[in-house]
C-alpha positions in Angstrom: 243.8 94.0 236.8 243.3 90.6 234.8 246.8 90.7 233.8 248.3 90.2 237.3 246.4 87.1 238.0 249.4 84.6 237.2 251.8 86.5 239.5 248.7 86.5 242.1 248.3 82.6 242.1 251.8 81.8 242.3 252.3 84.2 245.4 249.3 83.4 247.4 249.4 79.7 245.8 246.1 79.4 244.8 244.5 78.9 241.2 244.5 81.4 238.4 241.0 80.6 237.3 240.5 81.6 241.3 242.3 84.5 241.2 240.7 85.9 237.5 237.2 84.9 239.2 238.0 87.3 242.3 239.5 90.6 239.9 236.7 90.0 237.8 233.6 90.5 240.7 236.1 93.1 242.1 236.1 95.0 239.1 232.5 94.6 238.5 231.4 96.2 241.5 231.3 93.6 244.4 232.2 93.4 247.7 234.5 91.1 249.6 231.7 90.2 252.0 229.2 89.1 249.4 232.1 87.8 246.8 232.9 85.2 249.9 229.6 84.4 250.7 227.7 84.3 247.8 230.0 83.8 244.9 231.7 80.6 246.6 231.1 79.0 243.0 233.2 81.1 240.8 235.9 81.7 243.2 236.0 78.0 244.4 235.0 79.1 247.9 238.1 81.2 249.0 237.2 83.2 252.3 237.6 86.6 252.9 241.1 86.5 254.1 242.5 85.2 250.5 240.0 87.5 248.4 241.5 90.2 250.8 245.1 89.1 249.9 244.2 89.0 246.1 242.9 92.6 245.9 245.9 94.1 248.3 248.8 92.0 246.0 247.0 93.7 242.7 246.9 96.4 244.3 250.7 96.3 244.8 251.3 94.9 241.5 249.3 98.1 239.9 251.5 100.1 241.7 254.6 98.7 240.9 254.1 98.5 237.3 253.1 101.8 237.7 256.0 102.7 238.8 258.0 100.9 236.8 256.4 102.7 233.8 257.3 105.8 235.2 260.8 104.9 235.6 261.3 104.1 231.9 260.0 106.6 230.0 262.0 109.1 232.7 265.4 107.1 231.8 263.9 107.1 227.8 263.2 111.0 228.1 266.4 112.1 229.3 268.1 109.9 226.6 270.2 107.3 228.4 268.1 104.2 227.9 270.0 101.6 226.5 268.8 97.7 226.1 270.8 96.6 229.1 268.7 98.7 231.4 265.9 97.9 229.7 266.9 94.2 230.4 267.1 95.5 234.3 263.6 96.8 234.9 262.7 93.9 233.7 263.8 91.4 235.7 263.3 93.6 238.9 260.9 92.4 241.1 260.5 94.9 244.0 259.8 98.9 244.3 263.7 98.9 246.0 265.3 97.2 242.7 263.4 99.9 240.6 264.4 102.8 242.8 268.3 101.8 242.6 268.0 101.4 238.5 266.7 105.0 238.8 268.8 106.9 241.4 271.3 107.5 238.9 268.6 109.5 236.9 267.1 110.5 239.1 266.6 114.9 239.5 268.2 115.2 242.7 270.1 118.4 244.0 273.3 119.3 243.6 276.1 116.7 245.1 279.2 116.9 245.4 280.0 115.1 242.9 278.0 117.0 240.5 280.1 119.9 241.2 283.7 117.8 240.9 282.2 116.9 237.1 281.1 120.8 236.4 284.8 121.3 237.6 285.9 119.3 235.0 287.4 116.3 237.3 285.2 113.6 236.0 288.2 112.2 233.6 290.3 112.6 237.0 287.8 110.3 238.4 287.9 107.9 236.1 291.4 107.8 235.7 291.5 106.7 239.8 289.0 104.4 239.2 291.6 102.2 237.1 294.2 101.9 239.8 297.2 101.8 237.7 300.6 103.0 239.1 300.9 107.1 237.9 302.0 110.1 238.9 299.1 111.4 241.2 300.4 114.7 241.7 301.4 115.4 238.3 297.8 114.1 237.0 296.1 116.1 239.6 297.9 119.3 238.3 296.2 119.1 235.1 292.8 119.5 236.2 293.6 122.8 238.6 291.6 126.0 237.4 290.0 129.0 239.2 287.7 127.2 241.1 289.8 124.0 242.0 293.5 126.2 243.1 295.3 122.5 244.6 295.7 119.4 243.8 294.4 118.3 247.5 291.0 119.9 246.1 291.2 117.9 242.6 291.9 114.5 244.2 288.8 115.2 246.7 286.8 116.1 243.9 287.8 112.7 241.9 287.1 110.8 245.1 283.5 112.5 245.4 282.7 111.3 241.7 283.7 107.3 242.7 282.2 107.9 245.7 278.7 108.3 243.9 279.2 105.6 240.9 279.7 103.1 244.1 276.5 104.6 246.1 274.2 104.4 242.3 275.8 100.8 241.3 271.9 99.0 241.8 274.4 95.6 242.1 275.9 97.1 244.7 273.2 98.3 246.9 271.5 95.2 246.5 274.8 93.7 248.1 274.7 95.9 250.4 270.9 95.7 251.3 271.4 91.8 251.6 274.2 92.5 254.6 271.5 95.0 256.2 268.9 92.3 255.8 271.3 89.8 257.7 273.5 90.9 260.0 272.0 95.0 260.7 271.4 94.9 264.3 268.9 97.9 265.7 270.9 99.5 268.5 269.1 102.1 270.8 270.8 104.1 274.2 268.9 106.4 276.9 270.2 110.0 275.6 272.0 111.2 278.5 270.3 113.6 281.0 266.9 111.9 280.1 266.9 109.1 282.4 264.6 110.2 284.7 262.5 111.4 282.2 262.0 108.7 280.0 261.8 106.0 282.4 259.2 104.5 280.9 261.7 103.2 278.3 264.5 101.6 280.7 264.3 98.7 278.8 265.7 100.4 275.9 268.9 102.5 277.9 271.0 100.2 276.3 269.5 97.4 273.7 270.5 95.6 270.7 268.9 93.2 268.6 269.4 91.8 265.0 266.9 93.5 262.7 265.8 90.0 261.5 264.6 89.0 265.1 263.1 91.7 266.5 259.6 91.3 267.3 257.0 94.6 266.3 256.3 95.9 270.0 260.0 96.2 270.4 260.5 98.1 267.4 257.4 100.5 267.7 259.1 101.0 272.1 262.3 101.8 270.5 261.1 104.6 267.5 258.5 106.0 269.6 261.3 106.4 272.7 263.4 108.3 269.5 261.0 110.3 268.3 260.0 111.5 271.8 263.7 112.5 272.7 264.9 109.9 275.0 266.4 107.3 273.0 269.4 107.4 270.0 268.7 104.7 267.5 270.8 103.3 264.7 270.6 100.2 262.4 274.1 98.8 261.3 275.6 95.7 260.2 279.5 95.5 261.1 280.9 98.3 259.3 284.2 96.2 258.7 282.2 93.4 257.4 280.2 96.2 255.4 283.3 97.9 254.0 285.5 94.5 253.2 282.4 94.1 251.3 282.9 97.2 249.0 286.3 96.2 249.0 286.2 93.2 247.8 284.2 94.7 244.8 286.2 97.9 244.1 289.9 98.0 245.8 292.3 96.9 244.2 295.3 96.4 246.5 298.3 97.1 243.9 299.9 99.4 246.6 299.5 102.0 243.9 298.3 105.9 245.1 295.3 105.5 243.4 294.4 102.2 245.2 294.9 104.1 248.1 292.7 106.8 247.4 290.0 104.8 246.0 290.0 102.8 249.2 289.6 105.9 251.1 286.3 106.5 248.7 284.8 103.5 249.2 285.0 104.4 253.0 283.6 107.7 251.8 280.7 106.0 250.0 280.0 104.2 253.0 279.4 106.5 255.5 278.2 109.5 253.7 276.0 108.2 251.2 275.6 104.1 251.4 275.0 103.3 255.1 272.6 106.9 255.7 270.7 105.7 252.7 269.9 102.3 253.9 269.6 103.1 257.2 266.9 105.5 256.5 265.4 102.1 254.2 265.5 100.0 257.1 263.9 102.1 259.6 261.5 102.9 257.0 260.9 99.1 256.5 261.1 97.8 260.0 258.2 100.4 260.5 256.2 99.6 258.2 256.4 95.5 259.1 256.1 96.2 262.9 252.9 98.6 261.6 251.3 95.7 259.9 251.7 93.4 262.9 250.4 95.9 264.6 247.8 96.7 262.9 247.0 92.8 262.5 247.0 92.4 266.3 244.6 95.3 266.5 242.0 94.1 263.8 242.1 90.8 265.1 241.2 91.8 268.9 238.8 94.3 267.4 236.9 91.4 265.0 236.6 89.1 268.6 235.1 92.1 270.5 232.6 92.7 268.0 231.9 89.3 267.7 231.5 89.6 271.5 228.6 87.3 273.2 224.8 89.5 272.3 223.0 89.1 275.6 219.6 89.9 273.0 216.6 92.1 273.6 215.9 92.2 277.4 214.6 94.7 279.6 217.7 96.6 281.0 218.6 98.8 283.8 222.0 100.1 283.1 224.3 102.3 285.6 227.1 104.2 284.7 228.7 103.9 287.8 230.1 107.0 290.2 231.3 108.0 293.2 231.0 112.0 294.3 228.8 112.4 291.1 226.9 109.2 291.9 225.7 106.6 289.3 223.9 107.4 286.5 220.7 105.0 285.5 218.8 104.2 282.7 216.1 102.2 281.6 216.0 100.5 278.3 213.4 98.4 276.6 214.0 95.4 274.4 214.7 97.4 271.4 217.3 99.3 273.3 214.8 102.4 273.4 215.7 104.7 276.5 212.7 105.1 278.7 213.4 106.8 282.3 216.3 108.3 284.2 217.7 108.3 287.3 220.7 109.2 289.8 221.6 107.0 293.0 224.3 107.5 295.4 225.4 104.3 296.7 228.9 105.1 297.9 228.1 106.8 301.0 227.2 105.6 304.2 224.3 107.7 304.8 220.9 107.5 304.2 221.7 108.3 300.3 222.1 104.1 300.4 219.0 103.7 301.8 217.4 105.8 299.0 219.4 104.0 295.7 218.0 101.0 297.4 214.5 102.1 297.3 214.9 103.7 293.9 216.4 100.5 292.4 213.5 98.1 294.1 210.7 100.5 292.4 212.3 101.0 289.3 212.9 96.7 288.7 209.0 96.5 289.3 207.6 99.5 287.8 209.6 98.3 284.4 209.9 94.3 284.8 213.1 94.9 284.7 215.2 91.5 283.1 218.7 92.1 283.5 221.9 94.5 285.0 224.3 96.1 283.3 227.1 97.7 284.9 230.0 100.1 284.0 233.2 98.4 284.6 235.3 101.4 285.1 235.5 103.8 288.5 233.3 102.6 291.1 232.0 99.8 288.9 233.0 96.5 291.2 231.7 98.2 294.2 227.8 99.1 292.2 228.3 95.5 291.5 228.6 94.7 294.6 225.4 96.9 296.0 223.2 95.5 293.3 224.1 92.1 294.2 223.1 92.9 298.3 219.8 93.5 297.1 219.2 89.7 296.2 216.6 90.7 293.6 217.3 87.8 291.5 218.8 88.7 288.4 221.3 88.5 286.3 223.9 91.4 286.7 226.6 92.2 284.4 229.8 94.2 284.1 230.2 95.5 281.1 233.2 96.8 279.8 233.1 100.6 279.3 235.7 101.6 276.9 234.9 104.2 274.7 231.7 105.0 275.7 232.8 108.2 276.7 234.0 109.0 273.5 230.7 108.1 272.5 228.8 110.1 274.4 230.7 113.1 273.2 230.1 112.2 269.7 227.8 114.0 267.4 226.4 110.1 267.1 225.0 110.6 270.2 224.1 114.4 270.3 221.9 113.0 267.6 220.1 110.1 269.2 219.4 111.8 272.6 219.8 115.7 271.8 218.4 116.3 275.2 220.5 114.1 277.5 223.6 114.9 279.3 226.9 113.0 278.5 226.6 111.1 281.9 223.2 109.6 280.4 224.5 108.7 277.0 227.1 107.0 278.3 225.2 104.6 280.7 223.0 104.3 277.6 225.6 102.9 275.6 226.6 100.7 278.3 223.7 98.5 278.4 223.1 98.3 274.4 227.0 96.9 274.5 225.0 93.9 276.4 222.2 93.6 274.4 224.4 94.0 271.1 228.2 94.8 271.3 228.6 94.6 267.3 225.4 97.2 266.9 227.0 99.9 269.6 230.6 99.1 269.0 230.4 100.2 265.4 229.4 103.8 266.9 232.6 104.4 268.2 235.6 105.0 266.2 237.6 101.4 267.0 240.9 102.9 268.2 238.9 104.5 270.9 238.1 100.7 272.0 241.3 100.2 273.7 242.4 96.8 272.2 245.7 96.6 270.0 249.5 97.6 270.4 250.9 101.2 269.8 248.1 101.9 267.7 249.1 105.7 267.8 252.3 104.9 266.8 250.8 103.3 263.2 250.2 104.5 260.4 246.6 105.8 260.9 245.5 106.0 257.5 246.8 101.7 256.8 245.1 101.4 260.7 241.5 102.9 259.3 242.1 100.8 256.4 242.4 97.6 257.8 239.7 98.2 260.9 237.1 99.2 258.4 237.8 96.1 256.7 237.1 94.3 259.7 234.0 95.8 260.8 232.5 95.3 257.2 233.5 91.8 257.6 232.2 90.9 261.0 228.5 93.3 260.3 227.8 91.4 257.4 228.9 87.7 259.2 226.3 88.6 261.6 224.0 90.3 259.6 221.2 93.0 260.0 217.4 93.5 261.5 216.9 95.7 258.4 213.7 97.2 260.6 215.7 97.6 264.2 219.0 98.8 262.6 221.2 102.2 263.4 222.0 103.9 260.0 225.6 103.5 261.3 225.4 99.9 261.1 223.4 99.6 258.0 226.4 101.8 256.4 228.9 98.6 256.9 226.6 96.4 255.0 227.8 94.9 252.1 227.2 97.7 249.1 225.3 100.4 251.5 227.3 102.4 252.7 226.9 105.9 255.1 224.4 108.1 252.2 221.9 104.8 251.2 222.0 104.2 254.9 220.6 107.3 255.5 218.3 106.6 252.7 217.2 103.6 254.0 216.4 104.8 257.4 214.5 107.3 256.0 212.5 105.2 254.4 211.6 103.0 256.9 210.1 105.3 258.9 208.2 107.0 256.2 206.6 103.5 255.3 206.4 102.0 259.1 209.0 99.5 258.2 210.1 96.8 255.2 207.7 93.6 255.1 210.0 92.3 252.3 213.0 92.4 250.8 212.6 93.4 247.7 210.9 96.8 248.9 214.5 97.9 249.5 214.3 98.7 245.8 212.1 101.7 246.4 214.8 103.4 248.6 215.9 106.4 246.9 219.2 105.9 244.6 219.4 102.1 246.0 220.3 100.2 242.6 220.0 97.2 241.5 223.9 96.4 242.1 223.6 97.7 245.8 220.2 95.6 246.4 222.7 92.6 244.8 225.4 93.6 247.4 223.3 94.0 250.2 220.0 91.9 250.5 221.9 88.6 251.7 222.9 90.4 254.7 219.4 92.0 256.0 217.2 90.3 257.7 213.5 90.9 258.7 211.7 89.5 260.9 208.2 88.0 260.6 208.1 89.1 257.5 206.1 88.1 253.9 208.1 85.8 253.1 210.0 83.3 255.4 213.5 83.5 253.8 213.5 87.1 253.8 214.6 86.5 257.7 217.4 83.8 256.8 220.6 84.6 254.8 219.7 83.2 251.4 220.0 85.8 249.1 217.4 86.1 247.0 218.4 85.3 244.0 218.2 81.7 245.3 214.4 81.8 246.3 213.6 80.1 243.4 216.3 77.6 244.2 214.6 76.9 247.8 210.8 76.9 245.8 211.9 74.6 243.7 213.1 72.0 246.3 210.2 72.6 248.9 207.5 71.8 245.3 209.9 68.7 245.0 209.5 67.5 248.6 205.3 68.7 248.3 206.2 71.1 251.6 205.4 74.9 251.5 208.9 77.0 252.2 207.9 77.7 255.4 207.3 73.9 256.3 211.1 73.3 254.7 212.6 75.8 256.9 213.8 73.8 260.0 212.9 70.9 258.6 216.3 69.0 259.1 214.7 65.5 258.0 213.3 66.9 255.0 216.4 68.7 254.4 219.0 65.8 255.1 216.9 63.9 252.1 217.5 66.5 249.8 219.9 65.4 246.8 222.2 68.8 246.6 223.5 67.3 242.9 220.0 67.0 241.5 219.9 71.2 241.6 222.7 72.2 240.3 222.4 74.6 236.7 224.9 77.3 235.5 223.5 79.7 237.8 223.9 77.3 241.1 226.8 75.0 241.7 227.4 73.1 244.2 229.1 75.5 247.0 226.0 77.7 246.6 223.4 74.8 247.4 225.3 73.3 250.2 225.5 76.8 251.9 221.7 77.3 251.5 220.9 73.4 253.0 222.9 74.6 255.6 221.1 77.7 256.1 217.9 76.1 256.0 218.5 74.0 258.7 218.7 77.2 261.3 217.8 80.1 259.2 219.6 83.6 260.2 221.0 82.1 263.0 223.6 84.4 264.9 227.3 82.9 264.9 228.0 84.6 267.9 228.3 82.6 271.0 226.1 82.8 274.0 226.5 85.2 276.8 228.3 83.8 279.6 227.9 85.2 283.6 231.1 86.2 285.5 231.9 86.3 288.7 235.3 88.1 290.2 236.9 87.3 293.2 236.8 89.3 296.6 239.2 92.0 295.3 238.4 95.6 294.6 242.5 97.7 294.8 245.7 96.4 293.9 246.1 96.4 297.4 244.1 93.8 297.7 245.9 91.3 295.9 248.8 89.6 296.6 251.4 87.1 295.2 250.1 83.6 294.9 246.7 83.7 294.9 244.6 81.9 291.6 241.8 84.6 291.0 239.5 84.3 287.7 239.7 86.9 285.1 239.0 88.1 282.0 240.9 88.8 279.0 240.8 92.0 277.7 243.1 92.8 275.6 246.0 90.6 273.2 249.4 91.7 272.0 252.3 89.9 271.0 254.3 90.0 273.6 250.9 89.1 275.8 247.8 89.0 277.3 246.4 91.4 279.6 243.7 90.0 282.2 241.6 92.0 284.3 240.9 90.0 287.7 238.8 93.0 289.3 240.7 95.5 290.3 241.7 98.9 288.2 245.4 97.3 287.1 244.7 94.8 284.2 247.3 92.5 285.2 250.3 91.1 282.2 250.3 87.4 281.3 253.4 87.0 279.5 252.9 84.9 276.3 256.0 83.0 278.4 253.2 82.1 281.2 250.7 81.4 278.8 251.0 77.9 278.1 253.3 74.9 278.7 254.5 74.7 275.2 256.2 77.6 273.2 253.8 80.1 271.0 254.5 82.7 269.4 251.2 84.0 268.9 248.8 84.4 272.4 245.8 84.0 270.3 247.2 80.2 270.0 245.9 79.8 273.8 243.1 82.4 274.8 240.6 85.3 272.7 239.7 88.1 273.6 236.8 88.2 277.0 237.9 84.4 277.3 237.5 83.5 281.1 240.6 82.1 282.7 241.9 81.4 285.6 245.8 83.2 286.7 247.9 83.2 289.3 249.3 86.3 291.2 252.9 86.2 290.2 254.1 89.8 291.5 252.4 93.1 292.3 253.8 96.3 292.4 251.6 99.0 294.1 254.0 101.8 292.9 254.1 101.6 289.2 250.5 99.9 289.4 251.7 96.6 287.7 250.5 92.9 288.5 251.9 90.1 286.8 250.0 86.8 286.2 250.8 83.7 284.8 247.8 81.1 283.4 250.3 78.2 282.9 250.7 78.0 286.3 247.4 78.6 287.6 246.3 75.5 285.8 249.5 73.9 286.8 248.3 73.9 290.4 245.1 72.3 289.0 242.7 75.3 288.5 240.9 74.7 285.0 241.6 77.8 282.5 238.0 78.4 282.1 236.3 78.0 285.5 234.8 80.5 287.9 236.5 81.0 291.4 234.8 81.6 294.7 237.4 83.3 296.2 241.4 83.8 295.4 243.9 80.8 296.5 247.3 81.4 298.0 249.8 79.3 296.2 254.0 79.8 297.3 255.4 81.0 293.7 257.6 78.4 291.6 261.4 78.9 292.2 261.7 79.1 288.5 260.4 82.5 288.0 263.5 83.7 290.5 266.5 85.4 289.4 269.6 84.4 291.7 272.9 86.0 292.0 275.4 85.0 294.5 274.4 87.5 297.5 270.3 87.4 297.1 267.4 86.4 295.7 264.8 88.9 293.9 262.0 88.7 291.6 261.8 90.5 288.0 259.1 91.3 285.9 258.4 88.7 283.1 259.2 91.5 280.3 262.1 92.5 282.9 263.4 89.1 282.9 262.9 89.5 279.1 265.1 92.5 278.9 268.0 91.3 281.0 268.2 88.4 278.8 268.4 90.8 275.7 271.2 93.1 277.7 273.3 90.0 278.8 273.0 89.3 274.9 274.6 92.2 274.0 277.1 91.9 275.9 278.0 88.8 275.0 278.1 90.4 271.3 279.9 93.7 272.3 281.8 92.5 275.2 280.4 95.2 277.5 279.2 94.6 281.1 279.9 90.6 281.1 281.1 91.1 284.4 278.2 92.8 285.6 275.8 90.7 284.5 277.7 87.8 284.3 276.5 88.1 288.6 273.5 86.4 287.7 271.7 83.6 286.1 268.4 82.8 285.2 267.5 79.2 287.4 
């Protein structure tokens, strides 16, 4: 692996004593968490995100060379290598230069051109190839036999051979590639007889865009509209442009025959073998880009809901809200320990109310009860609502549900409550999200979560990849109660994984619990490379020794000794200390062991040891609005964001509908990525743009809500009616109607086309954006 550090640097433009530094710890054993933590000194304190683009580019590299390997000694075995191809691997520099070097080599079945040169027309070919004035027919007649009977056959059969030297000429295809790359425009059309049907994907009845614009969403819509039967697809530069090209090369315009029929070849080549082939590469490609934005967009969202607000230990009464079934509630001390049961009706207007009031007053004194948390799904603003009438004081949250249902069906939670309905486990879950959303969250498998774009569409086993990457990173920036934690979050710690976990757990409760670090040596199988890995990130509290609850590791307790024996303090007197701490000369400690990112990390620790970096819990508030129905165009509402995609942010202002913030309405200033303006479970503040009741849809717009002088980030007594900006209209000479801010976005890309095709200008040529 060493030897693709120089490539590494210059790529990711960082230092090859950097890059050596990071393949070396990889090698050795360690993980990205602790490598960017606690090995800031060798690497020269490069975070997770560069260590993480180091091991996926030598990755690559291993692969390609590889590959490249492969490719060689296949070429050498069948005989053909020859120092000029030699020369071409190489130089090459991609998988897709490799793969053209080789297709001529390549075992493939039989062509047609294989069959013209067992045949016997390969000289034929050849012969064509030159474009001098002959004879066709006559030279034709020499190669007829029992299996080729006219010269019509023989000439086909010549053309088949060219055909094939032009499709495996790696010059060529690279040529041809770069046009692709350029000028290949992704074309998709509703298939007809499924327009009813696939409705879903009107905005792609009759699209184009160049290849080397198209955003991810829209490519993911248009394949997953093809491969569910609705939509044709194709990606195509101009096929004159594409074919002058080839020309230009090959053709020879002499006027002699065999011009002519090598012109009709390199048509041949074209449509039969070149333009199929690279197609196929660019589909392949685009999919695989608009799968790594995707996938991107999804680990991002996922990293800020773990990283959520913890509300902490409290004293909990959760309800999985209900209507016919009722709402399930639970009790839950500050460890997130279930203690009672119970089942209110609170949607009826019968004495059933009068009872969940009753029930809810004697279960908040009988339990000292600290806090609400409340299902935000089905019936969950209306429980809100009822727990709020009661004026008993306390803080109530909605807490958003998503996948706890998947939870409670899990063998997760068979296992923690054997003896508890699904109904139970899930309003379980709901009220540890408050208390911790990293500690649940990692519970559930993350594309149950609902945050992301198309992330069924992906490539799952890249989309695992990437999201275990990011729950790793985010357990171990928080850290663990190594006493308090599930074995499903102790398997994401840095080193553990799923069978120490286990180990671990068992363990603790075989010894009461760990009073030190250290005594994670005793765990069964737990090494001293995992104990390494892992003891930076677990924390205990009150323990032995006061750093075991901070996140020096402790390989640098000697470190912290040594500077509370110079300062005359015990370590427990440091700790906190910021005076003390401030006067501490950082230079004056550093050895071969510590430099000088390692000391300034653990001053900085010191200062507030093991403190969370997770924000603090916010209250929300929505407005008066419970059904779509109850909103209507212009009125400023608060919300919160729930989930972020490229193409926008979706808000959820109280009602069932998350409503669309187009990234167009997100700002005053062009972005291209939302995450520029809001995170996810940000508060804002949006105005109703348009609601449609039919197809369940609300669009919203931030940039405007502040516009008319509501603050992004404030709470809202009640929604404001505002008259919508003219802007957002679309005229045409008769009337004037609204659109959709991703329908206004598609008429733009259909008046596009046609102003690149011709088609429908005087149709849409009617109206104009104001």
């Amino acid at each position: 692996m060493l030897e693709f550090a120089q490539p590494i640097a210059s790529k990711l433009n960082i230092r090859p004593a950097q890059v050596e530094s990071v393949l070396t710890l990889l090698q050795e054993g360690s993980t990205i968490p602790f490598i960017a933590r606690y090995r800031k000194d060798k690497t020269g304190a490069l975070d997770e995100v560069q260590i993480q683009s180091i091991q996926d580019e030598a990755k690559f590299l291993k692969e390609f060379t590889e590959r490249k390997a492969f490719v060689e000694n296949a070429i050498t075995e069948q005989g053909k290598m020859t120092p000029a191809l030699e020369e071409k691997l190489a130089k090459a520099t991609t998988l897709a230069e490799i793969e053209d070097i080789y297709l001529p080599y390549k075992p493939k079945r039989k062509t047609k051109a294989q069959a013209a040169r067992e045949a016997g027309l390969e000289p034929l070919g050849l012969l064509l190839f030159e474009q001098t004035d002959m004879d066709l027919e006559a030279e034709a007649t020499k190669y007829l036999s029992d299996t080729i009977t006219t010269t019509d056959q023989a000439l086909q059969g010549a053309r088949d051979i060219i055909s094939e030297m032009i499709n495996e000429d790696a010059e060529t295809r690279a040529e041809v590639r770069r046009l692709f790359e350029n000028e290949a425009v992704l074309i998709s059309t509703v298939i007809a007889g499924k327009e009813t049907e696939g409705a879903k994907f009107k905005d792609y009845f009759e699209f184009s865009e160049l290849i080397s614009k198209i955003p991810s969403h829209r490519i993911l819509a248009v394949l997953r509209g093809f491969l569910e039967g609705f939509l044709r697809m194709s990606i195509n530069p101009s096929e004159e442009v594409a074919l002058a090209t080839l020309e230009d090369k090959y053709y020879k315009p002499n006027g002699t025959e065999a011009s002519l029929q090598v012109k009709k070849a390199i048509r041949d080549t074209y449509r039969r073998l070149l333009q199929p082939s690279l197609e196929t590469e660019f589909r392949t490609q685009l999919k695989q880009q608009a799968d790594e934005e995707a996938i991107t967009v999804f680990a991002e969202n996922l990293r800020q809901l773990l990283l959520s607000s913890p509300l902490g230990s409290k004293r909990m009464l959760a309800i999985d809200p209900g209507y016919r079934t009722g709402c399930k509630v639970v009790i839950l001390d500050e460890k997130g320990d279930l203690l009672t049961t119970d089942l209110i009706y609170v949607h009826e207007k019968n004495h059933r109310l009068t009872a969940a009031e009753n029930t809810i007053r004697a279960l908040v004194q009988q339990y000292d009860i600290q806090v609400f948390a409340i299902g935000d799904g089905t019936a969950g603003r209306e429980t809100d609502q009822f727990i709020r009438t009661l004026n008993l004081g306390l803080p109530v949250f909605l807490v958003n549900e998503d996948g706890a249902s998947i939870y409670s069906a899990s063998e997760i939670a068979r296992e923690e409550f054997p003896d508890q309905d699904l109904t139970i486990r899930g309003a379980v879950s709901i009220g540890r999200r408050l208390m911790d959303p990293l500690a649940e969250l990692v519970k559930i498998d993350p594309k149950s979560i609902g945050v992301g774009q198309y992330q069924h569409d992906v490539n799952q086993f890249r989309l695992k990849e990437k999201l275990d990457q990011t729950v790793i990173s985010c357990v171990n920036a928080v850290g663990v109660n190594l006493n308090t934690a599930s074995k499903h979050l102790l398997s994401y710690v840095s080193g553990i994984g799923p069978s120490l976990a286990e180990n671990i757990i068992r363990h603790r409760t075989e010894v009461g619990g760990f009073s030190t670090r250290k005594q994670l040596l005793e765990v069964p199988r737990l090494g001293g490379k995992a104990f390494e890995q892992c003891a930076g990130f677990m924390r205990i509290k009150k323990g032995a020794n006061p750093l075991d609850a901070s996140a020096v590791h402790p390989e640098a307790y000697a470190l912290v000794e040594a500077m509370a024996k110079d300062l005359q303090v015990s370590v427990g007197e440091l700790i906190g200390n910021e005076p003390l701490i401030k006067s501490i000369d950082p230079k004056k400690y550093i050895t071969e062991a510590f430099g000088e990112h390692t000391i300034k990390d653990v001053l900085i620790e010191l200062k507030k040891p093991g403190l969370d970096p997770r924000s603090e819990i916010e209250q929300f508030e929505y407005a008066n609005i419970y059904k779509i129905e109850d909103v209507s165009i212009g009125m400023v509402v608060p919300g919160i964001v729930t989930n972020i995609t490229r193409f926008g942010v979706f808000v959820d202002i109280g009602v069932k509908q998350d409503g669309l913030v187009h990234v167009s309405e997100l700002a005053n200033r062009y972005i291209t990525d939302p995450n520029e303006v809001v995170k996810l479970n940000d508060k804002v503040k949006v105005k109703v743009m348009e609601v449609d009741i039919q197809r369940s849809r609300i669009g919203l717009s931030i940039r405007q809500a502040e516009e008319n002088g509501s603050p992004s980030n404030g709470s809202s007594k009640g929604p404001q009616k505002e008259e919508i900006r003219p802007e957002q209209k679309i005229k045409s000479p008769n009337k004037t109607f609204l659109l959709w801010p991703w329908e206004m976005h598609s008429l733009c890309l259909k008046r596009n086309s046609a102003n690149r095709t011709g088609k429908n200008k005087k149709h849409l040529s009617r109206y104009r954006l104001s």
